[in-house]
Backbone bond lengths (Angstrom), bond angles and torsions (degrees), N, CA, C in turn:
res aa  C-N    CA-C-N  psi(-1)  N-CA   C-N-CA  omega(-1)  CA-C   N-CA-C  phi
1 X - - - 1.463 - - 1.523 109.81 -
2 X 1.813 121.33 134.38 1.642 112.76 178.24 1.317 75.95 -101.52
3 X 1.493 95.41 169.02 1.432 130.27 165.29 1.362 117.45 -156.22
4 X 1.163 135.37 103.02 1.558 124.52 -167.53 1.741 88.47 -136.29
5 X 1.146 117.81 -174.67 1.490 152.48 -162.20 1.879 105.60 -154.89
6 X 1.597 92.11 103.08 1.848 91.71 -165.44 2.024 107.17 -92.18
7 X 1.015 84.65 -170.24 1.694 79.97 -175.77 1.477 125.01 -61.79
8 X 1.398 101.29 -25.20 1.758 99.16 176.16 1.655 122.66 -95.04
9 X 1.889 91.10 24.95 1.491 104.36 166.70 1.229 121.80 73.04
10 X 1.941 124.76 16.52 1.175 149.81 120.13 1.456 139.71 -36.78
11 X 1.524 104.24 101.99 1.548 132.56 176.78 1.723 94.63 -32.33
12 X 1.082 161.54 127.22 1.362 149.38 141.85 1.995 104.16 -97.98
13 X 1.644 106.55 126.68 1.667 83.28 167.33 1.650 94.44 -165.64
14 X 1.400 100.43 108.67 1.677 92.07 -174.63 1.225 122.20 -72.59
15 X 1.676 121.65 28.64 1.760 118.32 173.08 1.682 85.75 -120.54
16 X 1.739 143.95 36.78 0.995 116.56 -159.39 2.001 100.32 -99.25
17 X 1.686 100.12 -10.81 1.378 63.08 157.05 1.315 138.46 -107.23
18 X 1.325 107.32 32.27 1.671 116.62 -167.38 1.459 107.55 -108.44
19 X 1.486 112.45 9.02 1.586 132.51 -176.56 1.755 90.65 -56.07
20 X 1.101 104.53 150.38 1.742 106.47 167.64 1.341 107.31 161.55
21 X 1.382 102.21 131.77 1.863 106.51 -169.81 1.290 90.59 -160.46
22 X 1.552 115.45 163.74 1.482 141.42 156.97 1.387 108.90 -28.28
23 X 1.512 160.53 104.93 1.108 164.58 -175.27 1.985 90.53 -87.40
24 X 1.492 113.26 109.09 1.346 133.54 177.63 1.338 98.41 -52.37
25 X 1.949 142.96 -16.88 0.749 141.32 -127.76 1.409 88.34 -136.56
26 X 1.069 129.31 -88.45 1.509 128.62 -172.50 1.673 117.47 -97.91
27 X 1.657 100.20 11.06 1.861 104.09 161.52 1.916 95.34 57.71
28 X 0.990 114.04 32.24 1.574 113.21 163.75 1.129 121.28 -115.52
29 X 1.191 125.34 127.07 1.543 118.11 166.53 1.408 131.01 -61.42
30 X 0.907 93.94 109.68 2.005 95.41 -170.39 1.323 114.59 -147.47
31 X 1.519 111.61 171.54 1.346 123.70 -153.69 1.831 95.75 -81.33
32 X 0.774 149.42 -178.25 1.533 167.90 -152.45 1.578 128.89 -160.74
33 X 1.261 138.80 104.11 1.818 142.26 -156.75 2.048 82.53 -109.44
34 X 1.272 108.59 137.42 1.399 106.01 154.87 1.449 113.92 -101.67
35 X 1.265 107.92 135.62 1.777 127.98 -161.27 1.559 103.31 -119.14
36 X 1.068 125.14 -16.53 1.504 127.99 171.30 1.500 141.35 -158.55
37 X 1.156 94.57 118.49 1.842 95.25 -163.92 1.080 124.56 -130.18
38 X 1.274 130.98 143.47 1.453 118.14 -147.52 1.889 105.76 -79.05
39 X 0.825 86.12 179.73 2.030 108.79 -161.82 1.609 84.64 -75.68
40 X 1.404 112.43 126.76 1.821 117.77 142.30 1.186 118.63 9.32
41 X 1.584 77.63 -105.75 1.903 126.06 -176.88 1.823 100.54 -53.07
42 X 1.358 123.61 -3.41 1.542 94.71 173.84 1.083 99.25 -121.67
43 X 1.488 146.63 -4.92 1.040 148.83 155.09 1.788 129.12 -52.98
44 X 1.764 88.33 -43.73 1.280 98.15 -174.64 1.979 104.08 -97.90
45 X 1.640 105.35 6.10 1.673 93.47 172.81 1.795 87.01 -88.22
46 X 1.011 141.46 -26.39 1.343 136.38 -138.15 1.651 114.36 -116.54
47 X 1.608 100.86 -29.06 1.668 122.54 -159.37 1.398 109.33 9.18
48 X 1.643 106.71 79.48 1.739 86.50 155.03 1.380 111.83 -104.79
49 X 1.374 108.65 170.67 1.424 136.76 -142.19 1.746 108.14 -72.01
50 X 1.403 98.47 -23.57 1.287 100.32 -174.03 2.112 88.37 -132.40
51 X 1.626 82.02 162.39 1.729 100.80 -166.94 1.729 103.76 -144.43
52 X 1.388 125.19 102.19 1.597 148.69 131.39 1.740 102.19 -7.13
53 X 1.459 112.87 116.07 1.596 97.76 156.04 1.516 86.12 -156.37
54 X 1.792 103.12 137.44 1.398 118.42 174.04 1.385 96.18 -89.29
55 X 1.489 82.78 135.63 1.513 110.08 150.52 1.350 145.24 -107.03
56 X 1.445 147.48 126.29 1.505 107.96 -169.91 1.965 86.22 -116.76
57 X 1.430 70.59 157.99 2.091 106.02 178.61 1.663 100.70 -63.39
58 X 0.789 113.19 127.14 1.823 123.88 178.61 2.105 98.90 -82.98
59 X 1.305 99.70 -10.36 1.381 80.37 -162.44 2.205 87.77 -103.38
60 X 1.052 95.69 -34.11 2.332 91.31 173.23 1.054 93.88 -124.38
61 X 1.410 141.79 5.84 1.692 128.33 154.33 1.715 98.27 59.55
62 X 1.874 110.52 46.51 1.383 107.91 167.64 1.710 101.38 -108.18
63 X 1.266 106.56 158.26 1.592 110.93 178.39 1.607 105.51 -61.87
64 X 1.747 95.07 151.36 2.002 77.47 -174.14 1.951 77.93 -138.61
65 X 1.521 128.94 129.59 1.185 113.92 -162.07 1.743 102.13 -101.33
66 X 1.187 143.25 140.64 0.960 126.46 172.67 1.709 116.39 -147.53
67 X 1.596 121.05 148.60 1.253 108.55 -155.20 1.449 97.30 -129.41
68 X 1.850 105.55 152.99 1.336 110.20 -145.93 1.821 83.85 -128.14
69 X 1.536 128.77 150.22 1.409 143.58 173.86 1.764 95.45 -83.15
70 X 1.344 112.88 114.08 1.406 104.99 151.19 1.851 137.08 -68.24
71 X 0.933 103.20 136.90 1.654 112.17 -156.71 1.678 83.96 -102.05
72 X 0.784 132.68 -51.80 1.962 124.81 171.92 1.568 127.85 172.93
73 X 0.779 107.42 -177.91 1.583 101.12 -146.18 2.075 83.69 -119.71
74 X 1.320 96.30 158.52 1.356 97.19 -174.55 1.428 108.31 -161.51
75 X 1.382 152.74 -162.13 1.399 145.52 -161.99 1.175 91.81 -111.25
76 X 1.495 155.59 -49.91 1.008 141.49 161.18 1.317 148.76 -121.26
77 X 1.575 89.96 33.37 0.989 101.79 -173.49 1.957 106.15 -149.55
78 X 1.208 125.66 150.38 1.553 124.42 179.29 2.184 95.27 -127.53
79 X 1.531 86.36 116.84 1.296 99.76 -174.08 1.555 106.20 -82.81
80 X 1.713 136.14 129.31 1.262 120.23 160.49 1.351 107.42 -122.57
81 X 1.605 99.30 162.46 1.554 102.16 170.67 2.005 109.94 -79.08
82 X 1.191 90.10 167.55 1.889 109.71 -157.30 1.685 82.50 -74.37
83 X 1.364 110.31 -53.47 1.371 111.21 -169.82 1.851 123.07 -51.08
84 X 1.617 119.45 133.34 1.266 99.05 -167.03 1.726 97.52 -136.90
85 X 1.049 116.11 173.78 1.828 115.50 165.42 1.231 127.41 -139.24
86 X 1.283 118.30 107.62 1.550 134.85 -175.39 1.041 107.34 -19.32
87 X 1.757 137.56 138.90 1.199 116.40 164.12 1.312 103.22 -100.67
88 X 1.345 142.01 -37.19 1.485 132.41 133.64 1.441 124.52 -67.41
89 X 1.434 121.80 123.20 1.377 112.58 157.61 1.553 111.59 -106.75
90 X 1.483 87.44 166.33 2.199 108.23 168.75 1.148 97.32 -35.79
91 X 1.214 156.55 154.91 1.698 158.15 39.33 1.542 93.85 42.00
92 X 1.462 109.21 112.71 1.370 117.18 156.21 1.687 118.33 -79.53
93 X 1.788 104.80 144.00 1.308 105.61 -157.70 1.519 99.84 -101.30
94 X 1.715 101.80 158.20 1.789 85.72 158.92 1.645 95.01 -167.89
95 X 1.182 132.07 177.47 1.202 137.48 172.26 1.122 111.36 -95.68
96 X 1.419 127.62 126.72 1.763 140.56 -177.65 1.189 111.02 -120.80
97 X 1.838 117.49 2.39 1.622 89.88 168.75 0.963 147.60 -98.65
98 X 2.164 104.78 34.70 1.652 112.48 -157.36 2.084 69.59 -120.66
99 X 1.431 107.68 -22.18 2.263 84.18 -171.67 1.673 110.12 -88.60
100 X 1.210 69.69 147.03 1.453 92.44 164.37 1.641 123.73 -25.63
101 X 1.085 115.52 146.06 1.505 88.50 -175.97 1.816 123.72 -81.65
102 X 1.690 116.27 -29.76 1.474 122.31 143.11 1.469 121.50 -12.17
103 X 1.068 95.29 -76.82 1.607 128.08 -150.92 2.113 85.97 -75.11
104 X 1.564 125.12 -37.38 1.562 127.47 -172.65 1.966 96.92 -61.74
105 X 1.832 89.03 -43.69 1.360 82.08 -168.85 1.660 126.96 -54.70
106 X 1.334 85.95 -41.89 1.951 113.88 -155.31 2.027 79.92 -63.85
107 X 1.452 109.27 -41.35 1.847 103.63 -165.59 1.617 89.00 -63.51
108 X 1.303 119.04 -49.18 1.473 121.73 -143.67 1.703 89.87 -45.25
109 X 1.228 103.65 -73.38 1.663 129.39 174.47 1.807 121.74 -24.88
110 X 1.339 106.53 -62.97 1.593 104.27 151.74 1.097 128.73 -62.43
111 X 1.472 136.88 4.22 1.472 150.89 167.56 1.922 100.74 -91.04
112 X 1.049 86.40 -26.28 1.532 73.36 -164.50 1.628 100.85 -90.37
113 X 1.588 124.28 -22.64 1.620 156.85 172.31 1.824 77.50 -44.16
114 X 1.409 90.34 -64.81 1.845 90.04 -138.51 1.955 99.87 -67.72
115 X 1.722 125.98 -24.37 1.579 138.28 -176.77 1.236 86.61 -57.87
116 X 1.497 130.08 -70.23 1.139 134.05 -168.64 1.495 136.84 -75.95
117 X 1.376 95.75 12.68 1.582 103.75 153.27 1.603 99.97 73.43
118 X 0.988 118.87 30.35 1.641 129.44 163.05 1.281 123.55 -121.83
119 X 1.574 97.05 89.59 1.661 99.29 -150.43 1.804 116.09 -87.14
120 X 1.622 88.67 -9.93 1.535 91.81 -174.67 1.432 112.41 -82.43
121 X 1.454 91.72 -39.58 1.860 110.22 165.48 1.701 102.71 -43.39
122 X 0.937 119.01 -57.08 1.173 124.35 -171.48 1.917 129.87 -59.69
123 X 1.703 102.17 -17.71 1.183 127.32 -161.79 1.695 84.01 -86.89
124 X 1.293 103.21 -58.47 1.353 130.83 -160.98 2.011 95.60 -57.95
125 X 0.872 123.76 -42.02 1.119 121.12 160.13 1.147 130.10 -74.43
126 X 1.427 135.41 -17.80 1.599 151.40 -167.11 1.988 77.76 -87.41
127 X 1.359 137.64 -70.65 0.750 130.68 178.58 1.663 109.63 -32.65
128 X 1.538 137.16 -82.73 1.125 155.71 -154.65 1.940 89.27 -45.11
129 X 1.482 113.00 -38.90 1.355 98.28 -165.10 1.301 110.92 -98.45
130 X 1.720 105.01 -9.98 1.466 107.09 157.54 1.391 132.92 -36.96
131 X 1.495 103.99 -66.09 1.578 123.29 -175.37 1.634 111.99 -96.45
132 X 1.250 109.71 2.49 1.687 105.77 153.25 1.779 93.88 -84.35
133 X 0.886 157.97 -61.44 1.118 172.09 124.62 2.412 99.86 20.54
134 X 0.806 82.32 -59.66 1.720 101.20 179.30 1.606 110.29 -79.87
135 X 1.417 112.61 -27.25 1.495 126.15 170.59 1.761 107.50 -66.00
136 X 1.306 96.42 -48.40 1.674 114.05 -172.35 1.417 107.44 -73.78
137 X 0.926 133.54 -41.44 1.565 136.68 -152.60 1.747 108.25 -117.07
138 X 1.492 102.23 -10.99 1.469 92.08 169.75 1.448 114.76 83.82
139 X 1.760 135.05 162.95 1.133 129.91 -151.95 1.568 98.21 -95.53
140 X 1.621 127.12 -14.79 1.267 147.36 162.98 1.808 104.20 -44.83
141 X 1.406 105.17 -58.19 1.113 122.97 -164.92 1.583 117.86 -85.67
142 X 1.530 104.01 -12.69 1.658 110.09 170.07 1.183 101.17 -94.26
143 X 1.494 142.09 -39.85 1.373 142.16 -178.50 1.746 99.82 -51.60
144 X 1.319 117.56 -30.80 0.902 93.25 -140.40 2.304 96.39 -96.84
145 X 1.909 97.45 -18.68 1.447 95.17 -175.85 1.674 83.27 -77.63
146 X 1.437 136.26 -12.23 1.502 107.34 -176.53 1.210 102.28 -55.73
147 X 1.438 125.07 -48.06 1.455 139.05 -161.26 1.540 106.72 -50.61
148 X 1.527 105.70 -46.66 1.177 103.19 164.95 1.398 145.61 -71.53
149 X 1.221 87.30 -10.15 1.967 105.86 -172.74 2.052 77.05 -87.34
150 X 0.651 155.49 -81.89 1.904 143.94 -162.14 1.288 100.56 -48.67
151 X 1.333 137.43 -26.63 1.544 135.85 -167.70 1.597 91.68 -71.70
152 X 1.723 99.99 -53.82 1.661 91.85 -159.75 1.588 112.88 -93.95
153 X 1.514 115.28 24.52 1.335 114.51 154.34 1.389 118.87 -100.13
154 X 1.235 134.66 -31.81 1.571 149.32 120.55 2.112 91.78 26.55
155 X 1.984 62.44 -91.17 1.861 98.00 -168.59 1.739 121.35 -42.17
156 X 1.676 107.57 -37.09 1.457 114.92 179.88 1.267 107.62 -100.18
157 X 1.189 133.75 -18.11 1.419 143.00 166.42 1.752 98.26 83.75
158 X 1.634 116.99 51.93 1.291 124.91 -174.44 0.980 87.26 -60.23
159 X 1.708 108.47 167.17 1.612 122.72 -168.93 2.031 82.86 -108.99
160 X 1.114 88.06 151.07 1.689 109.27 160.71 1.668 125.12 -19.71
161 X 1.524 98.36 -54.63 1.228 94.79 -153.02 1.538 100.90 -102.02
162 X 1.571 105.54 -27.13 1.626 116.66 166.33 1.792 107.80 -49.62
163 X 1.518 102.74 -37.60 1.782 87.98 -151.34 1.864 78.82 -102.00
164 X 1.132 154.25 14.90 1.307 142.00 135.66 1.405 118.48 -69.15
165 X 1.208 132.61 -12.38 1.677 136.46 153.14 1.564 100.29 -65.98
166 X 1.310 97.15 -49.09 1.673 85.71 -159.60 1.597 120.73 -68.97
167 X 1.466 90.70 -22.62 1.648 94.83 178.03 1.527 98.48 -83.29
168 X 1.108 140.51 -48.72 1.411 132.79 173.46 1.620 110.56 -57.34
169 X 0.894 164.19 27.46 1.393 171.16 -155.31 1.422 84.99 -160.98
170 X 1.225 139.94 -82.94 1.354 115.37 -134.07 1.685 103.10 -106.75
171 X 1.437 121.89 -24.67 1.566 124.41 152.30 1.431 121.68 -82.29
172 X 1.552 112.10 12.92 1.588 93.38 176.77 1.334 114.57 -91.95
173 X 1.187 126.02 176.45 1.692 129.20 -148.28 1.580 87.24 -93.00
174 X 1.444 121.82 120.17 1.369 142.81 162.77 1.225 123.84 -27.68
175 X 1.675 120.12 -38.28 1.342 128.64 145.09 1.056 137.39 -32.94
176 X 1.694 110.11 -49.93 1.521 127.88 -177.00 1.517 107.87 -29.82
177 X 1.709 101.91 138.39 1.654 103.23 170.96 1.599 112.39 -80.39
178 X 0.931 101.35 156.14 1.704 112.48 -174.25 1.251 110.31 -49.35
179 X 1.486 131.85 -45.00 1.388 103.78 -175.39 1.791 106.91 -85.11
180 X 1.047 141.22 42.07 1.540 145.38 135.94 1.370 101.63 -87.44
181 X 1.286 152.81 0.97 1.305 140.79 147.93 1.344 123.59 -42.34
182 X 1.379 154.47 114.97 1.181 129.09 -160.37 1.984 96.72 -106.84
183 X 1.131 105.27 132.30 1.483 136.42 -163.11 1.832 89.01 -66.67
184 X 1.149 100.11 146.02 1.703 113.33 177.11 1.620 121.40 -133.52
185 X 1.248 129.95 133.46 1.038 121.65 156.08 1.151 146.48 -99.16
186 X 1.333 142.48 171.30 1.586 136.71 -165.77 1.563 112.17 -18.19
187 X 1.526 105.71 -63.46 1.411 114.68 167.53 1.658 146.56 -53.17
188 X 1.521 79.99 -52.44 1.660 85.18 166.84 1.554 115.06 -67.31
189 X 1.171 115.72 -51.04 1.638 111.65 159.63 1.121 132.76 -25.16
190 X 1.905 105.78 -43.51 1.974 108.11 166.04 1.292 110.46 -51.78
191 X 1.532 119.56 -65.40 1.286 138.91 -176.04 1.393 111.78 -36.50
192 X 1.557 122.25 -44.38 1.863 130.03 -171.57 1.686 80.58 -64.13
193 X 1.452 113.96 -77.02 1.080 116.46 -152.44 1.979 136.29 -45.13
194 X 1.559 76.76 -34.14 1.900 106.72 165.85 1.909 99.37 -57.72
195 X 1.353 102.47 -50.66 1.747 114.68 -163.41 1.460 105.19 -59.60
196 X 1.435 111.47 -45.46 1.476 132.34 -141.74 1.844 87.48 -101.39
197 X 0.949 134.54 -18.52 1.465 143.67 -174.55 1.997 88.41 -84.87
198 X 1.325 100.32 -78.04 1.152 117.38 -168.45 2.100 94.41 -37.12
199 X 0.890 105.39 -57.66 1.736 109.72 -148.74 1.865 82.40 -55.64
200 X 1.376 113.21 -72.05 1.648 119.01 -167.87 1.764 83.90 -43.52
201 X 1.052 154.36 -83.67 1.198 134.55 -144.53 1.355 130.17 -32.41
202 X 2.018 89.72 -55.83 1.900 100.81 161.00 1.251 142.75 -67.53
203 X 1.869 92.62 -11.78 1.733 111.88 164.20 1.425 115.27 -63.27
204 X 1.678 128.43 -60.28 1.334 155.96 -142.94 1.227 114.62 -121.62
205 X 1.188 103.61 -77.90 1.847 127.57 -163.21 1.475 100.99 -34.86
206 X 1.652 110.72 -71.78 1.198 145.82 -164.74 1.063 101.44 -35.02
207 X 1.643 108.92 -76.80 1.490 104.05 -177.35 1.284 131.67 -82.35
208 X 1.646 116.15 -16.39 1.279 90.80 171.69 1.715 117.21 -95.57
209 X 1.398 112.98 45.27 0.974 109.07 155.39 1.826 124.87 -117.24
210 X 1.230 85.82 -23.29 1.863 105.96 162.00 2.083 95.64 -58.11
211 X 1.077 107.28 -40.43 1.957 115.17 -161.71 1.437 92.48 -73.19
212 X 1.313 119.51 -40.62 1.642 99.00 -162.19 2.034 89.53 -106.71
213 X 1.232 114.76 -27.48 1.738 91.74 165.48 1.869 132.63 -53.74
214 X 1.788 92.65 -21.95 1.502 93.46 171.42 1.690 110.65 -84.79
215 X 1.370 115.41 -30.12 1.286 121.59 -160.76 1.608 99.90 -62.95
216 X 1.490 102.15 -32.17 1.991 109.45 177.98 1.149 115.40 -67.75
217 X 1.585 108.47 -48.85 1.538 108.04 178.59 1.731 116.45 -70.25
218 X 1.371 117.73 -19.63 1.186 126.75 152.77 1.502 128.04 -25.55
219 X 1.609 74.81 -80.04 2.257 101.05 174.12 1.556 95.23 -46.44
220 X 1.176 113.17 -88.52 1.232 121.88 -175.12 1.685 124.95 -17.07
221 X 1.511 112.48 -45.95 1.547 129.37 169.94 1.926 94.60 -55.13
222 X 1.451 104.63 -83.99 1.760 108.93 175.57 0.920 97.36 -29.10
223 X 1.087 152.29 -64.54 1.631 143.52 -141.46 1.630 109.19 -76.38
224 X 1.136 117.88 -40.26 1.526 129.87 168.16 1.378 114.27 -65.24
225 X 1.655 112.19 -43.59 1.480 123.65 -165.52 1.704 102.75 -74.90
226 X 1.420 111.97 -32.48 1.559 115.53 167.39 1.660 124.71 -75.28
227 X 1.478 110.82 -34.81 1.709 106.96 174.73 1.475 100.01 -72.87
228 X 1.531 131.58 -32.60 1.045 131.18 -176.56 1.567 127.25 -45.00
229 X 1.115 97.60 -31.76 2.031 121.42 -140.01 1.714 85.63 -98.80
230 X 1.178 121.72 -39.28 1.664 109.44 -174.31 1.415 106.08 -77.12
231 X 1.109 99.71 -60.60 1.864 102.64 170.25 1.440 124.47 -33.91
232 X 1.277 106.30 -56.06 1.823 104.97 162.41 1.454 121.13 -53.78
233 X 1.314 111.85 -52.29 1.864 118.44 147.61 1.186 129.83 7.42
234 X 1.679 93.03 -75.99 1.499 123.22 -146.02 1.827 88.96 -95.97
235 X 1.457 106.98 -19.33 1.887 97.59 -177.11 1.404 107.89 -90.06
């Protein structure tokens, strides 16, 4: 893929209309127009390494800012790489009204680690909500998301060395000194977060949504079993 910025201070990028990401703004996936880009002549008096270009969301037409690595500078032309990094991202979503409230906080907090592109911060918390998580549910109940943490590498076909972070991050002993943390990048961070979503689901989610779908169909039974009962009565 090229992407350059030519002398009359023109975005050039032949994947631009296939641009499309999480809009930090209205959490939609949508296509992306660039609306502002920096000047030529001040780029090339100054060349720094990295380059700012607004974009706005086609779907709420809010600014979305995102920054691109320059690949080199040339007489008429400023070469960048395709690859870019949100400087706001979406808010990752999840359902909190089956956890604990501990364990909502410690996720809330590593959600916000992982928006802001602080992925180690974020590890470091995936742990904290691990073993509040392992605190709550007992050693019954950690045996049993380990079980699940091998099910769902199975299932995603994690690579080796990805899903040995992940088990050291979120089964390593709470004690551990910081540098036994194993360090993550952009990617592997998706992957914790996919893992670490998934596990609280089969902790919480799961059932208390199986708990309150019976509790309705419950009501609902009483509720019949009581209009029922006078009517038979009354015949």
């Amino acid at each position: 893929m090229s992407m350059h910025i030519d002398l009359s201070s023109r975005l050039n990028h032949d994947q631009a209309e296939n641009l499309v990401l999480t809009c930090p703004h209205c959490q939609v996936v949508a296509h992306v127009t660039a609306t502002a880009v920096p000047r030529f002549e001040d780029l090339s008096a100054h060349k720094p390494k990295q380059v700012g270009v607004v974009y706005l969301c086609d779907n709420c037409h809010a600014p979305i800012f995102l920054r691109f690595t320059v690949r080199s500078y040339g007489a008429a032309r400023i070469e960048l790489s395709p690859q870019f990094s949100e400087v706001e991202r979406a808010r990752e979503k999840f359902t909190y009204t089956y956890l604990p409230e501990d364990i909502e906080i410690l996720f809330r907090e590593a959600l916000l680690c992982f928006s802001s592109g602080a992925y180690n911060a974020f590890a470091s918390m995936c742990r904290r909500t691990a073993h509040a998580v392992f605190v709550d549910l007992g050693e019954p109940g950690k045996m049993r998301l380990f079980d699940e943490l091998n099910n769902v590498r199975e299932l995603a076909g994690i690579a080796p060395e990805v899903f040995g972070k992940l088990r050291g991050i979120l089964f390593g002993a709470e004690s551990d000194p910081r540098p036994n943390m194993p360090l993550l990048d952009g990617y592997e961070a998706g992957i914790a977060l996919e893992v670490v979503k998934d596990l609280l689901y089969e902790a919480y989610v799961r059932k208390g949504k199986l708990q309150q779908a019976m509790m309705v169909r419950r009501f609902f039974l009483d509720e019949i079993a009581n209009n029922v009962a006078p009517l038979a009565t009354t015949s």
